[in-house]
C-alpha positions as CSV (number, residue, x, y, z in Angstrom):
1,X,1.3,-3.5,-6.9
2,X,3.1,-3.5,-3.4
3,X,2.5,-7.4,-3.4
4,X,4.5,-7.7,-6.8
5,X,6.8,-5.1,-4.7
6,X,7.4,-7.4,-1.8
7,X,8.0,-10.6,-4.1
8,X,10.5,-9.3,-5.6
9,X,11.9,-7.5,-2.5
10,X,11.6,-11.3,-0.7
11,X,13.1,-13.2,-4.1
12,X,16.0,-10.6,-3.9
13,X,16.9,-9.9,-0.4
14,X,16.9,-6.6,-0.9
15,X,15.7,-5.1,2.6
16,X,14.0,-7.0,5.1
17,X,10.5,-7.4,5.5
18,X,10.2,-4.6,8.6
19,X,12.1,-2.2,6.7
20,X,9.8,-2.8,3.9
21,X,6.7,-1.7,6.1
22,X,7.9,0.9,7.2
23,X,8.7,2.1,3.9
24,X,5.0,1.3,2.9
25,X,4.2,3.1,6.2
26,X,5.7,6.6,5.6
27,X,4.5,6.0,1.6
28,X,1.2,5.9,2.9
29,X,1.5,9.5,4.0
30,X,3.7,11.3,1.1
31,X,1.9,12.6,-1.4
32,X,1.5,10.2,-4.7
33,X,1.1,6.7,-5.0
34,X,2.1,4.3,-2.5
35,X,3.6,1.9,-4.8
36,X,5.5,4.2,-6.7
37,X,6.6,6.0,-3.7
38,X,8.2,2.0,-2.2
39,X,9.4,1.6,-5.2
40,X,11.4,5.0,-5.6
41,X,12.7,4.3,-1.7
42,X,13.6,0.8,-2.4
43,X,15.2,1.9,-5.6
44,X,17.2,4.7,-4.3
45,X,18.3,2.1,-0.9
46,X,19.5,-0.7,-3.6
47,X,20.8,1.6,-6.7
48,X,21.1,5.0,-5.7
49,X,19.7,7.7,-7.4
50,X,19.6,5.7,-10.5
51,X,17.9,2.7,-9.0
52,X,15.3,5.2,-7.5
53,X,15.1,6.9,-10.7
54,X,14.8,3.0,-12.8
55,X,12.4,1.5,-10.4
56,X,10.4,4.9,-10.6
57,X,9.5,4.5,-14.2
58,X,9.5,0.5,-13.7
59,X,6.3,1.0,-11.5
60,X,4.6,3.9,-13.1
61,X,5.5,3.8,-17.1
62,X,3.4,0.5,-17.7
63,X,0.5,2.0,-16.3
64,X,0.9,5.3,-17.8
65,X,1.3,3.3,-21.5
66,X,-1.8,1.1,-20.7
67,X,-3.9,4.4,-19.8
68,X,-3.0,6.3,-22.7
69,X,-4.0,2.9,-25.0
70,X,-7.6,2.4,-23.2
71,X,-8.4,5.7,-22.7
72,X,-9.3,6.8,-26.1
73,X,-10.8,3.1,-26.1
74,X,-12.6,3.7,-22.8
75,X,-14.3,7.3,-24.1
76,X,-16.0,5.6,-27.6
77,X,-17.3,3.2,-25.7
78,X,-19.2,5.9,-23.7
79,X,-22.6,3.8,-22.6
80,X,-21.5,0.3,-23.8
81,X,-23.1,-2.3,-21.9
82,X,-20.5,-4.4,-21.5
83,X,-17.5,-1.8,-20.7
84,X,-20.3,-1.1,-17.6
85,X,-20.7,-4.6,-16.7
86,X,-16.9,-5.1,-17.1
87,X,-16.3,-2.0,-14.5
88,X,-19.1,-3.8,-12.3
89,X,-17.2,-6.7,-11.7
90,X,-13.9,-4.7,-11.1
91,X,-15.1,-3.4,-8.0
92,X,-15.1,-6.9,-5.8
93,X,-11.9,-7.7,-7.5
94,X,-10.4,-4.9,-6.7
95,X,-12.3,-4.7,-3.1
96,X,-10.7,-8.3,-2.7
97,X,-6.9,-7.3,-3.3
98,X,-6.8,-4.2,-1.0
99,X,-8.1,-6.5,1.5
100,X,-5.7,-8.9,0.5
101,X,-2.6,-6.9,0.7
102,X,-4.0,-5.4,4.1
103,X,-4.0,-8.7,5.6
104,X,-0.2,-9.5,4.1
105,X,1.2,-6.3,5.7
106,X,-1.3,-6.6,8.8
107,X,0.2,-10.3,9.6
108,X,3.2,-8.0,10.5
109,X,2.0,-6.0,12.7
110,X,-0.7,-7.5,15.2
111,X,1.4,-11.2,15.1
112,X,5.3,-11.2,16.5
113,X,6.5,-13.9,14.7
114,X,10.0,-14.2,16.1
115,X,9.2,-14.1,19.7
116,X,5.9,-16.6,20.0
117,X,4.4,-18.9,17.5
118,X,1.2,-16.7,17.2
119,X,1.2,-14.2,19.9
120,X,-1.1,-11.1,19.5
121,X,0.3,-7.5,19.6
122,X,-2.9,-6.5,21.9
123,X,-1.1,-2.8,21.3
124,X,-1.2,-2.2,17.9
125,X,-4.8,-4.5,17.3
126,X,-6.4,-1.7,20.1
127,X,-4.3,0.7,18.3
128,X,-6.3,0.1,14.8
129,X,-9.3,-0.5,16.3
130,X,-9.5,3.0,18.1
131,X,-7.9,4.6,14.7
132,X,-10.8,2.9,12.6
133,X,-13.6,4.2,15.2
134,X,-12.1,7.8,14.7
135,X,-11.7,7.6,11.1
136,X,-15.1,5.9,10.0
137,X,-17.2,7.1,12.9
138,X,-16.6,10.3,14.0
139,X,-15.2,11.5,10.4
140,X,-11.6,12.3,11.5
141,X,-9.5,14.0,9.2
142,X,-7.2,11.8,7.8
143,X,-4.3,13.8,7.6
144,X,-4.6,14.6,11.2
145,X,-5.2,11.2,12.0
146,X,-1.7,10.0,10.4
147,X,0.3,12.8,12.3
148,X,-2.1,12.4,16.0
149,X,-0.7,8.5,15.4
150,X,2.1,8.9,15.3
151,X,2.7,11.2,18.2
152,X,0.7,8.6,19.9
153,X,2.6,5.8,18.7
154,X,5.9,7.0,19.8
155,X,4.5,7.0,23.2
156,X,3.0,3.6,23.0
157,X,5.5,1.6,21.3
């Protein structure tokens, strides 16, 4: 979803592309979604309270409609072979888009485009690297994690 999000965003000009990460930043760490929660910001930044309100329903209200149609689907067909194969295979697919997007919105962080053809930001790739050790690791709370980097990132950056 936030790759439809920045598509649109990029087609439209409506922020820039740092603005846009750091509104997938902070989304990350409000409660709810984090593509409704863009969306709502981007909305409210380009239309207001209606846009926010418009863009709100935009994201969610397709998948709430799709939900409510396979659900009852979903439930009959209990221990169906192929609804278990089917959720099977969703699992790379799905494995290979959060990857996906994490590379997309990663490009903008460890490379500085605008300065040097490909230079590294050695800060922010030890950065992750440390933050990934403590999360996977040493089972850091995640919620602690977000608010312990960002102390540590106004220091560093």
């Amino acid at each position: 979803m936030l790759l439809l999000i920045e598509k649109e965003i990029e087609r439209n000009k409506w922020i820039t592309s740092k603005e846009f990460l750091d509104i997938v930043s902070i989304s990350q760490i409000t409660p709810g979604p984090i593509s409704i929660n863009s969306a709502t910001y981007i909305g409210l930044k380009v239309g207001g309270i209606l846009g926010a309100v418009v863009s709100t329903l935009g994201v969610s209200l397709p998948s709430i409609i799709v939900i409510l149609i396979l659900s009852n689907l979903i439930f009959k067909l209990k221990e169906n072979k192929y609804k278990k194969a089917f959720f099977l295979a969703i699992i790379p697919i799905t494995t290979a888009m959060m990857l996906y997007a994490a590379i997309v919105i990663s490009r903008s962080t460890f490379f500085n485009f605008t300065e040097f053809a490909h230079s590294f930001n050695f800060k922010s790739i030890i950065f992750s690297a440390l933050l990934y050790i403590l999360l996977y690791r040493f089972k850091f709370n995640p919620t602690l994690l977000v608010f312990t980097s960002a102390i540590i990132g106004i220091f560093i950056f």
